[in-house]
C-alpha positions in Angstrom: -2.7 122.4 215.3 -5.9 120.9 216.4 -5.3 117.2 218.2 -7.7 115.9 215.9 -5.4 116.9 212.9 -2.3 116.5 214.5 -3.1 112.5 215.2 -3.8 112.0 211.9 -0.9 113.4 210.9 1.1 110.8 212.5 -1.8 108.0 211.1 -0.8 109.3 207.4 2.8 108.9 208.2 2.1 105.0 209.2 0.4 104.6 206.2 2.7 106.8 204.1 5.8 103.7 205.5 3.2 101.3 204.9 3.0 102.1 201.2 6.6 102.5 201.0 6.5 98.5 201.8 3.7 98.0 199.1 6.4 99.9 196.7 9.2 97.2 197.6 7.6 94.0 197.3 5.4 94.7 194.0 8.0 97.2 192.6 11.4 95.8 193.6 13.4 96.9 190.4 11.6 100.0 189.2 13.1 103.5 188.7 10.0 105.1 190.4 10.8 103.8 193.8 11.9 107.0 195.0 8.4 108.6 194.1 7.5 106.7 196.8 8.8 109.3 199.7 7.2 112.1 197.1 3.8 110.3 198.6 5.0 110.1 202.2 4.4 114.1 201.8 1.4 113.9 199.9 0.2 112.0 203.1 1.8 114.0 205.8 1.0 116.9 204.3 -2.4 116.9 203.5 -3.7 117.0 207.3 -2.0 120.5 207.3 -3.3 121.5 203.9 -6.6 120.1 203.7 -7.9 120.4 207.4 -10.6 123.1 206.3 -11.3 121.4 203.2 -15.2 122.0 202.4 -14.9 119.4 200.0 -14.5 116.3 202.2 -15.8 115.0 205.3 -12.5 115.7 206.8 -13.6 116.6 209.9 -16.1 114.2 210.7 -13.7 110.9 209.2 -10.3 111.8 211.1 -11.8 111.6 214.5 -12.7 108.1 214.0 -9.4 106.8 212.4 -6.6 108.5 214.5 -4.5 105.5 215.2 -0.9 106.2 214.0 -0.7 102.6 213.0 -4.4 103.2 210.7 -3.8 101.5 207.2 -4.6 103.1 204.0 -8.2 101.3 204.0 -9.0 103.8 207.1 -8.7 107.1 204.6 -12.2 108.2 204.0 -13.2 107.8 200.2 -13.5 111.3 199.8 -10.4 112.2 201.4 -8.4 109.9 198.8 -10.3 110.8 195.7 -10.1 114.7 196.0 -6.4 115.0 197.8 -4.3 111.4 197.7 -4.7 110.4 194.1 -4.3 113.5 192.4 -0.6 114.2 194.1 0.5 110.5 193.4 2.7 109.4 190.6 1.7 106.8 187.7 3.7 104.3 190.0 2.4 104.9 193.2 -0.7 104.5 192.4 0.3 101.5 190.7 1.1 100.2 194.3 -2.0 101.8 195.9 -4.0 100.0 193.6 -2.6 96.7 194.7 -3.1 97.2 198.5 -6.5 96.1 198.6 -9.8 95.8 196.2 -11.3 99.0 197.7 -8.3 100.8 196.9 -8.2 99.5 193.6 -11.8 100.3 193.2 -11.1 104.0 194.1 -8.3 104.3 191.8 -9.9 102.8 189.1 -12.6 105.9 189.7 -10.4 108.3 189.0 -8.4 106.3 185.9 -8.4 109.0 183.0 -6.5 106.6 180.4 -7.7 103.1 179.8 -4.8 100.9 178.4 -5.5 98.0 176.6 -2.7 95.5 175.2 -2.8 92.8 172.7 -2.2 90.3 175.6 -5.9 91.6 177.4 -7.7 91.3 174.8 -7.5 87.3 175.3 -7.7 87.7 179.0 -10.9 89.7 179.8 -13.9 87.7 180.0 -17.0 87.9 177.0 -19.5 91.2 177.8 -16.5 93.4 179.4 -17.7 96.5 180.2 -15.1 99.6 180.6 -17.6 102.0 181.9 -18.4 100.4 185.0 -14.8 100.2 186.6 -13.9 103.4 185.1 -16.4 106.0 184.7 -13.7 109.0 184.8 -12.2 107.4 181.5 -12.0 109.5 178.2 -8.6 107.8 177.0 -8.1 104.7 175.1 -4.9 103.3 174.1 -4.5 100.2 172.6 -0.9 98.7 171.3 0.4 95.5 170.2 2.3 93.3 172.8 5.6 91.2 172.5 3.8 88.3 170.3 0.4 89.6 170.3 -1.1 92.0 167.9 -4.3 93.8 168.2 -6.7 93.3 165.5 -9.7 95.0 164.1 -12.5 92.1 165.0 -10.5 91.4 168.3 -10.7 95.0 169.6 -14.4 95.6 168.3 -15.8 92.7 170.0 -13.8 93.7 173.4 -15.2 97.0 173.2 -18.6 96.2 171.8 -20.0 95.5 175.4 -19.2 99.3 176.5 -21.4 101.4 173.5 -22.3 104.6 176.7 -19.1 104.7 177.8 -17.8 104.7 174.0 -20.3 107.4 173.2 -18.4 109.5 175.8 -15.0 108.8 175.2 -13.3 111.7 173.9 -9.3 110.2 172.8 -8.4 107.2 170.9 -4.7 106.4 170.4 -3.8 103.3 168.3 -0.5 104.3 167.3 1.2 101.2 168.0 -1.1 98.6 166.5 0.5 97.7 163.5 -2.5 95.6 162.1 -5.7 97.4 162.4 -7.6 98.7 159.0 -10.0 101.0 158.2 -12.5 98.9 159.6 -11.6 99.7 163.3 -12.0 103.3 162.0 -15.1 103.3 160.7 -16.3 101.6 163.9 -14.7 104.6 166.1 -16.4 106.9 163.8 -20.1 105.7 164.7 -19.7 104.6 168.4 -17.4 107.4 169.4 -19.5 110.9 168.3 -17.5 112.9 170.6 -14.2 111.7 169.8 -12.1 114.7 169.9 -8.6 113.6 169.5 -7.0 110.6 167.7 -3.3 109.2 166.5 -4.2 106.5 164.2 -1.8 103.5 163.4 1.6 104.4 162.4 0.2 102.9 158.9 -2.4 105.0 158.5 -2.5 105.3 154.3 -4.6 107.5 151.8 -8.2 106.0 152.2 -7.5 105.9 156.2 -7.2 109.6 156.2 -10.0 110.1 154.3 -11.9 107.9 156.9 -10.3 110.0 159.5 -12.2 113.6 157.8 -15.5 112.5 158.2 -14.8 112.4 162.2 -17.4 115.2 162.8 -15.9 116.5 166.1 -12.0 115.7 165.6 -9.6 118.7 166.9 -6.2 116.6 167.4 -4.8 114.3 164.5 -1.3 113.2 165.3 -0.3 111.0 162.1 3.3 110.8 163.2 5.5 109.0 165.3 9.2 110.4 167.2 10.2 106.8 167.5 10.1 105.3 163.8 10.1 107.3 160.1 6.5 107.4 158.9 6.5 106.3 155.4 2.5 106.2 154.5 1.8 110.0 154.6 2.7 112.1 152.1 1.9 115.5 150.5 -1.1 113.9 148.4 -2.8 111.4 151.3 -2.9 115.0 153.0 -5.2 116.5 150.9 -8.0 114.5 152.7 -7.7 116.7 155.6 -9.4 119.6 154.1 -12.7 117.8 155.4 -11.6 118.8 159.1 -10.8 122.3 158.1 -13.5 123.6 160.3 -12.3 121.8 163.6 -8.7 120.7 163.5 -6.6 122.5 165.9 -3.8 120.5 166.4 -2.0 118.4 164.0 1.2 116.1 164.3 3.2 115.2 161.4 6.7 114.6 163.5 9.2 112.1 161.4 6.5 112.3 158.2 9.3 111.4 155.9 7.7 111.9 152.6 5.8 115.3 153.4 7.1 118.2 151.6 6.9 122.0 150.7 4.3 120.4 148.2 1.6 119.8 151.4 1.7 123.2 152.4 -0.8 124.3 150.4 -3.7 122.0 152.0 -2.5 123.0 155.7 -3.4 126.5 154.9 -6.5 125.7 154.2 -7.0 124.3 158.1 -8.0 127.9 159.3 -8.8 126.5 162.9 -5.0 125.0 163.3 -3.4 126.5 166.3 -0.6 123.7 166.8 1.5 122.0 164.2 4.5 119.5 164.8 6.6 119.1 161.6 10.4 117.6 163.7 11.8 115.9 161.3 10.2 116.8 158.3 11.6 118.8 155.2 9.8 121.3 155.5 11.7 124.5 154.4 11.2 128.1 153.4 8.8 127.6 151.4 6.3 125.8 152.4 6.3 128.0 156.2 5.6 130.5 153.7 2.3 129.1 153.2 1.3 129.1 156.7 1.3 132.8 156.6 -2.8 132.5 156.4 -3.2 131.0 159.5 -4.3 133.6 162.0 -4.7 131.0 165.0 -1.3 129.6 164.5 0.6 129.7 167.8 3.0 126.7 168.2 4.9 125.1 165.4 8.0 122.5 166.7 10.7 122.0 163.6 13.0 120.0 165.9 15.3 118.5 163.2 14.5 119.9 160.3 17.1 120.2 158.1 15.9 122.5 155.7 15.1 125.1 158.2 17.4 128.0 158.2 17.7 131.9 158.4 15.6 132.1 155.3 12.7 129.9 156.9 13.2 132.3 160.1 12.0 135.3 157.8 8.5 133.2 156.8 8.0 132.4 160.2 8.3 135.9 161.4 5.3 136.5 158.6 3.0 135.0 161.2 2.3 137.3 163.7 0.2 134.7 165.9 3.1 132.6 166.8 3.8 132.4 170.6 5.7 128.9 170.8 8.7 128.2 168.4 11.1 125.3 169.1 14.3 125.2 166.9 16.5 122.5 168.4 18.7 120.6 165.7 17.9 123.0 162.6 19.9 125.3 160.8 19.3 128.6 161.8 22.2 130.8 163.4 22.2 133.2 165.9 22.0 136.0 163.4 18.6 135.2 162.0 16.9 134.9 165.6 16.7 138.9 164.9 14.5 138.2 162.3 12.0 136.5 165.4 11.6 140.7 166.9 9.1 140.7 164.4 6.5 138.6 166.5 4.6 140.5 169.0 2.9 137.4 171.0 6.5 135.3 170.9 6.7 133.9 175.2 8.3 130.7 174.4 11.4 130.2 173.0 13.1 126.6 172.9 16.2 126.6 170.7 18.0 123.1 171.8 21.0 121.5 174.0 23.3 121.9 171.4 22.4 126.3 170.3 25.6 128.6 171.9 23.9 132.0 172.3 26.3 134.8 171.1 26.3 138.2 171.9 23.9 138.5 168.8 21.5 136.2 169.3 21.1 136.9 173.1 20.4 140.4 172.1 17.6 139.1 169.3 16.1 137.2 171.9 16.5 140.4 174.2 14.9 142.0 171.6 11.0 139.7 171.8 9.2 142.1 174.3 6.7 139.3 175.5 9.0 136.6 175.5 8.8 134.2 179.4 10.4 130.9 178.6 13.7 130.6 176.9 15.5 127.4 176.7 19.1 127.4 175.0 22.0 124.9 175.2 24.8 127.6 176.4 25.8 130.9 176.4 29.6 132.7 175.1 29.5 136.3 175.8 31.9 138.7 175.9 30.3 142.2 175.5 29.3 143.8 178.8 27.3 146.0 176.7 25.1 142.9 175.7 23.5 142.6 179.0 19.9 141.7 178.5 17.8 144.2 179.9 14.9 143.7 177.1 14.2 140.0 178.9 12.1 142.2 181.1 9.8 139.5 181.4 11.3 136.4 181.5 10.0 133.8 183.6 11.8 130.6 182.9 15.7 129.9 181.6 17.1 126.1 180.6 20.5 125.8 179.5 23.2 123.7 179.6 23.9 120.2 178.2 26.2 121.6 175.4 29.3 124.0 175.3 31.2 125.1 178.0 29.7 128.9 179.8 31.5 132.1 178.7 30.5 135.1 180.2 27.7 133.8 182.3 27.6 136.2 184.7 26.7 139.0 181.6 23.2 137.6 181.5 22.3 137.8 184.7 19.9 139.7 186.7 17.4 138.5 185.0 14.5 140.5 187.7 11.2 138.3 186.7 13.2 135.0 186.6 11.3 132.4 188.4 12.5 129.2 187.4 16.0 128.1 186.4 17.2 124.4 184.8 20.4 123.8 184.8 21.8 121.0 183.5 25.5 119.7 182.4 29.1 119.1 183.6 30.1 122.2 182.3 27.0 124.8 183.9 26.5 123.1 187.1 29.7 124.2 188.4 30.4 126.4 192.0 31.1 129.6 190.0 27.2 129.2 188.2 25.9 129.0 191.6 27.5 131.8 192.8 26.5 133.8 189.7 22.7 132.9 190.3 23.4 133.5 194.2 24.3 136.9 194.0 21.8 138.1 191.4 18.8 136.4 191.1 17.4 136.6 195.1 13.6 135.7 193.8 14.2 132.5 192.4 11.6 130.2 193.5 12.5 127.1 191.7 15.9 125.8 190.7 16.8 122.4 188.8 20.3 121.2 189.0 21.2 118.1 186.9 24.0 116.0 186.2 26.7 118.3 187.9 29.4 116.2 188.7 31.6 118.8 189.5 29.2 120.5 191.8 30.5 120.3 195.6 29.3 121.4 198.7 31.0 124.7 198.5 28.4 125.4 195.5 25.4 124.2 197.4 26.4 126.8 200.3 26.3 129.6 197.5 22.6 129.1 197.2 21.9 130.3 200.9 21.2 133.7 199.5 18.1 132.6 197.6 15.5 133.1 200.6 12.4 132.8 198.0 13.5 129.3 196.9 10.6 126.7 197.4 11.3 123.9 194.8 15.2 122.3 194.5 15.6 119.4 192.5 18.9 117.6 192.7 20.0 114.7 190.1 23.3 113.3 189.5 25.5 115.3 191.7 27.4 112.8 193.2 29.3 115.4 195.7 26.0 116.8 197.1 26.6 114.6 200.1 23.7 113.9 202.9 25.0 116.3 205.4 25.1 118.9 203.1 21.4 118.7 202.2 20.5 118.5 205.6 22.6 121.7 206.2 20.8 123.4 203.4 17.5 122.8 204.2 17.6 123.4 208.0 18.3 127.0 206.5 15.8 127.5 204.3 12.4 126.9 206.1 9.8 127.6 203.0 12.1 125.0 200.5 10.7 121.6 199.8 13.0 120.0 198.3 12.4 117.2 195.4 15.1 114.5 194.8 14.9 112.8 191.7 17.1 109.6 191.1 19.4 107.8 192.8 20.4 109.6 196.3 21.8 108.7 200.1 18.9 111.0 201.6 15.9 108.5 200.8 15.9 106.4 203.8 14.5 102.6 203.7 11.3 103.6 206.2 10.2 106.2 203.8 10.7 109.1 206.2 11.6 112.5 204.3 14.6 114.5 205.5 12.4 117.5 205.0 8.9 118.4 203.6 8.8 117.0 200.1 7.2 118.9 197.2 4.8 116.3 195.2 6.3 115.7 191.8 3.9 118.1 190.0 5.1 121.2 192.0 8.2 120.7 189.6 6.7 120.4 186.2 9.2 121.7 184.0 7.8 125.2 182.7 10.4 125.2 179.9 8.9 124.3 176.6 9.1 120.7 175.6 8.9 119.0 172.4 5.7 119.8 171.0 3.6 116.6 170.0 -0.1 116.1 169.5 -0.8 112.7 171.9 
């Protein structure tokens, strides 16, 4: 390693324990302190990883700030925009922010998502402009706070100071202000021209959506809400929408209470949809039946709908566009995921904590020849002759979090698996780990959570797995410190991410071993699907 490099190593590790002290004195009580050693990585790392950058005066800065006690204000700009920020966490850069105002200049540079509470709007002096401290911007959220709510004259005059930067800005979420009309809409509608995505107020009613189709450029619309029953929407108020049938791609109608079969009619006629949310909805058989006509249909979540059984599993398989389905807390059985084989461009497969796949549904899943992600809540098998060997292609496996494991070791090898979650009392046990051990050698990334009957034994069955680069560790209250150090002085490629409470972070910030940046770990498993 050049000298150069290798002191500046040891200056990013001074300032990596340096920001580990911002972390404790403006973030005492927060959850995210442990992202904090995530960063003393980023830091570390990046002399290894950028050195040769062509992107950043790399060369040219770290000769001239090589003292291993240089603060973060001795990082060349360039250096921190392109590298440092983009590996940090929401609350790290929180803290980085705070250091000094030329960090908190550079952060607000990269800013993506300007939020906006009730309480600011009070605050911020008259002729506030948002385009100057945060060019990068093309999010605004505003929300009501505590006691203060946002209004429609408050917000306009707060934002009436920034019409360039509002002529760029391409998402506007108001979902949680409670007290906004169409007004505010019909403001958005003339000083935002290349507004792209938008989840009006929770009370969004008939004449706000048919303020919402004349948005000339809108693709998203998320008109629901997983937190609350939306009781404004119904199948009529939805007819408005056939105004954006020639750019809406992605609609969210999550928790729409009063939306029925009835509304189907008008989605069809959205041929540009590609993603639709209807959890929590009643949607049944036949208004899925409706959505037969879509040919750019590829994701639709039905988390908790009610109504959706085998017989809404047959109208699904009618739309041969469909890659993403999530089923978690519906009705459908194990013997009408055969009716899914019918869907050539099916990869993702997200059937809930709580779906126990049988020898017959594992088969109908076996049975999708495309299919990458599958996420299920646990498996009883007892056929030997059920052994999976059409999951040629699977990527990514979830389970746990409801039954007990029968038969586990039937389902494996999986040969393409490259990720594995497991989470549970019940599937984080020695004997899974042994299972995954002795038959799935490629794994690269592996997720263990809440496995309180995991010991070190079980750790020590994962020694096999030469390819793994990501472990992530959470609530294992047996994984002791010596046995982590054990584990990763054996593997030399892992970087290991700990997540939660654990004895390895030390109070000087200094990683036990190389730690992956919390993105290396984005779950690949589908989530809930939402417009936001």
């Amino acid at each position: 390693m050049p000298a150069a490099v290798g002191s500046t190593q040891s200056a990013l590790a001074g300032s990596a324990r340096l920001l580990v002290r911002l972390h404790k004195v403006f973030e005492p009580r927060s959850v995210l302190f442990g992202r904090s050693f995530i960063t003393a990585f980023a830091l570390g790392q990046m002399a290894v990883d950028q050195a040769k950058c062509s992107k950043c005066d790399w060369s040219t800065s770290c000769s001239e700030c090589c003292s291993p006690c240089v603060a973060l204000d001795s990082l060349p700009d360039s250096l921190v925009q392109q590298h440092l920020l983009p590996r940090l966490s929401s609350g790290d850069k929180k803290v980085f922010r705070m250091s000094n105002p030329r960090q908190r200049q550079l952060v607000n540079q990269s800013v993506r998502t300007v939020l906006v509470p009730a309480s600011a709007l009070n605050s911020c002096p008259a002729g506030t402009t948002l385009g100057e401290p945060f060019p990068a911007a093309h999010t605004l959220k505003a929300y009501d706070w505590e006691d203060a709510s946002i209004t429609d004259d408050a917000l306009i005059k707060f934002l009436a100071g920034s019409e360039q930067w509002l002529g760029s800005l391409g998402e506007v979420n108001i979902k949680k202000c409670h007290h906004v009309t169409r007004m505010l809409l019909a403001f958005l509608r003339s000083a935002c021209p290349k507004l792209r995505k938008l989840a009006p107020s929770r009370w969004a009613d008939h004449s706000a959506l048919r303020d919402i189709a004349a948005f000339p450029c809108l693709e998203e619309l998320d008109l629901g809400d997983p937190d609350a029953d939306i009781i404004t929407i119904d199948d009529l108020g939805l007819t408005a929408l056939t105004g954006l049938s020639h750019s809406l791609r992605r609609l969210g109608l999550s928790r729409c209470r009063w939306v029925s079969d009835a509304a189907f009619a008008t989605l069809a006629q959205l041929h540009q949809l590609q993603v639709l949310d209807l959890s929590h909805t009643d949607v049944g058989p036949r208004g899925l039946a409706a959505l037969a006509g879509l040919p750019n249909l590829h994701t639709i979540n039905l988390t908790g709908c009610r109504n959706v059984t085998d017989e809404a599993l047959a109208e699904l398989a009618r739309i041969p566009s469909l890659a993403h389905i999530t089923l978690k807390g519906s009705l459908a059985t194990n013997d009408g995921l055969q009716l899914l084989r019918a869907l050539p461009r099916l990869t993702h497969l997200d059937l809930g904590s709580r779906w126990e796949l049988d020898d017959t549904g594992l088969a109908a899943v076996a049975s999708c020849p495309e299919l990458k992600v599958l996420a299920a809540g646990s498996f009883n098998l007892v056929r030997p002759a059920c052994n999976p060997k059409g999951l040629a292609k699977l990527e990514h496996l979830s389970f746990g979090g409801g039954f007990a494991n029968k038969g586990l070791h039937l389902l494996f090898p999986l040969l393409k698996l490259k990720s594995l979650y497991v989470q549970g009392i019940d599937s984080v046990t020695d004997s899974v780990m042994r299972h995954i051990s002795c038959s799935q050698k490629q794994l690269q990334h592996l997720s263990l959570r809440s496995g309180y009957s995991l010991t070190k034994d079980g750790l020590t069955q994962l020694a096999p797995l030469a390819n793994l680069s990501v472990l992530s560790v959470g609530a294992c209250p047996a994984i002791s410190r010596p046995a982590l150090e054990a584990f990763t002085a054996a593997h030399s490629r892992l970087a290991m991410l700990l997540q939660g409470a654990c004895p390895l972070l030390s109070d000087e910030g200094e990683a036990l071993c190389a730690l992956a940046p919390e993105p290396a770990l984005a779950s690949p498993f589908l989530p809930t699907v939402r417009v936001s």
